[in-house]
C-alpha positions, 0 to 999 in steps of 0.5 A: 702551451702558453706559460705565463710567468706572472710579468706584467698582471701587477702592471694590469691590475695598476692600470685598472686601478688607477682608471677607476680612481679616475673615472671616480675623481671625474665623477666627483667633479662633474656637473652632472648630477646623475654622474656625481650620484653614481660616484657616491655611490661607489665611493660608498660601496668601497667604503663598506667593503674596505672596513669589511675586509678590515674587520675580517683581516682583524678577526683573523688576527685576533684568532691566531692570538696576533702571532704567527711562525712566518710572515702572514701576520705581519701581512695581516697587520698591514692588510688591517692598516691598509683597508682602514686607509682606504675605508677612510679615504673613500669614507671621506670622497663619500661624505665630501660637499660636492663643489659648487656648481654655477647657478644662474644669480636670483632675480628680484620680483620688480625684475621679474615684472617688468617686460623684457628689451627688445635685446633680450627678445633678440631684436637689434 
C-alpha cells in the first residue's frame, strides 16, 4: 500500500498554474485571431467564476455574522480578497486591446491602377 504524505501535490498544483497563465499570456499576444479569441474567452470565464466565488466566499461570511471561534473566517476574508484580485485582474486580460497586429500600409487608388514593374512580376 502506497501512502501519500501530501509532499509535492502544492508544487503540481503551481506548476499547472503557472502554464496556464502562460499558455493564456501566449494566447493574448499572438498573431492568430483564433488564438486570441480563445484566450478571452477563458480569461472571461475565469472572470466569472472568481467574482462567483468571491460572492459565495462573502455570503458565507455575511451568514456566520463575519465571526467565528478559529480561524475559518479569517481564511474567508482572505478568500473574499483573493477572489476579487483574480476577478480584477483576469477582468482586465479580458477587457485588454489586444496589441496591434502588422498590417500591410493602405494603398492609394493611382497605385493601385497603374500596372505593375517587371520586379514585382519577378522578372529581373
Amino acid at each position: 500500500m502506497v501512502r501519500d504524505h501530501g509532499y509535492g501535490g502544492g508544487t503540481i498544483n503551481i506548476l499547472i498554474i503557472g502554464a496556464v497563465l502562460g499558455l493564456l499570456a501566449w494566447g493574448r499576444v499572438s498573431g492568430n485571431g483564433v488564438i486570441r479569441i480563445m484566450a478571452r474567452i477563458i480569461t472571461g470565464s475565469l472572470t466569472l467564476l472568481s467574482l462567483a466565488g468571491m460572492v459565495f466566499l462573502f455570503g458565507v461570511g455575511q451568514k456566520a455574522h463575519w465571526t467565528s471561534d478559529g480561524p475559518g473566517m479569517l481564511l474567508i476574508m482572505i478568500g473574499v480578497v483573493a477572489c476579487g484580485f483574480f476577478a480584477f485582474l483576469f477582468g482586465n486580460l479580458t477587457f485588454l486591446t489586444s496589441p496591434p497586429q502588422d498590417s500591410q500600409p493602405s494603398l492609394s487608388l493611382s497605385e493601385l491602377m497603374r500596372p505593375p514593374s517587371d520586379k514585382e512580376k519577378g522578372r529581373p
